[in-house]
N, C-alpha and C positions, 0 to 999 in steps of 0.2 A: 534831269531837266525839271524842270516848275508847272504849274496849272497858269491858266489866267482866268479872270471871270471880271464881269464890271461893276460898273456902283450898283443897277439895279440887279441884279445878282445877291449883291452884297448886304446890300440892306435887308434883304428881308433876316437871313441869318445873325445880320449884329444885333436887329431890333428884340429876333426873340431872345438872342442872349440877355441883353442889357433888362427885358422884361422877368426873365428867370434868375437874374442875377448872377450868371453862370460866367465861366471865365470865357475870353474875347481875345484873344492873341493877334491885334491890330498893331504893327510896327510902322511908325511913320518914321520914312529915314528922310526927310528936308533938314535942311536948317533950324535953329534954333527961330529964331528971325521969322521962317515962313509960317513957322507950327503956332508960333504966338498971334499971328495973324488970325489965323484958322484952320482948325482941323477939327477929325470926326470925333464925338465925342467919344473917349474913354482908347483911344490911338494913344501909343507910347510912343515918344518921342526917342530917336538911337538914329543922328546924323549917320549918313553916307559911312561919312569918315572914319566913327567912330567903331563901326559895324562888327571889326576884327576883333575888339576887346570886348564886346557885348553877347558876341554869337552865345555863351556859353547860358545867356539869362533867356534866350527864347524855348518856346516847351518844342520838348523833340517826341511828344504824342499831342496830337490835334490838330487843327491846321492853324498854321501860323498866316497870317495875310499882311501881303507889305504894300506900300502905300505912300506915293508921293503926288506932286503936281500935277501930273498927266499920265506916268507910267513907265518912264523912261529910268528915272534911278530906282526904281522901287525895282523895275525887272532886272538891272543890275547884281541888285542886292539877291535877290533868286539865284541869280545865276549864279552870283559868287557863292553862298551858303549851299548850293546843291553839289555844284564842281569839287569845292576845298573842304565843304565839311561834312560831305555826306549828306545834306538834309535834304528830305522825300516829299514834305511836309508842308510844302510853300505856293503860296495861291499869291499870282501878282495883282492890283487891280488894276484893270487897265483905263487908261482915262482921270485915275487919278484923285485928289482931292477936288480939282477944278472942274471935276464931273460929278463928282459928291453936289459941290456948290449947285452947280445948274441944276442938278435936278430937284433942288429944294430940300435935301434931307438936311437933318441939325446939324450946327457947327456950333463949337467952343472956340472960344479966344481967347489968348494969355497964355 
């Protein structure tokens, strides 16, 4: 199975990463399309779709945090990397980027 945890959860651990410069294993699986809209800053983009040819680029020590719109394909994506590939390592956010949004933390676009 996966973890979940939400944006304000989440924030605090991406902030001191990004402040220590430290690695941040944030996988945004939307669309191309949505992520250029907005997402969290320094989140890697790896569509849904594409998830099965990518699995091997996510770190299999730390926690990996996946991340889409509201929570629904990012838990997807948990589910499938914990079931088929063994991975322990996976924290979904729940709520999403559109909860990122709301609660005022930074967003990139492009």
């Amino acid at each position: 199975m996966f973890e979940s945890m939400n944006v304000n959860e989440l924030y605090p651990r991406w902030l001191v990463a990004r402040e220590k410069g430290a690695p941040f294993a944030l996988i945004d699986v939307r669309s191309p399309e949505e992520y250029q809209a907005g997402h969290v800053p320094g989140a890697k983009l790896t569509p849904l779709n594409t998830l099965m040819a990518k699995v091997s680029e996510f770190p299999e020590q730390g926690d990996v945090f996946l991340i889409c719109h509201s929570g629904g394909r990012s838990a997807q994506a948990a589910d499938y990397l914990a079931r088929q590939c063994g991975r322990s390592n996976l924290i979904n956010i729940d709520g999403g980027t559109m909860a990122w949004m709301q609660a005022g933390y930074p967003v990139d676009q492009g």
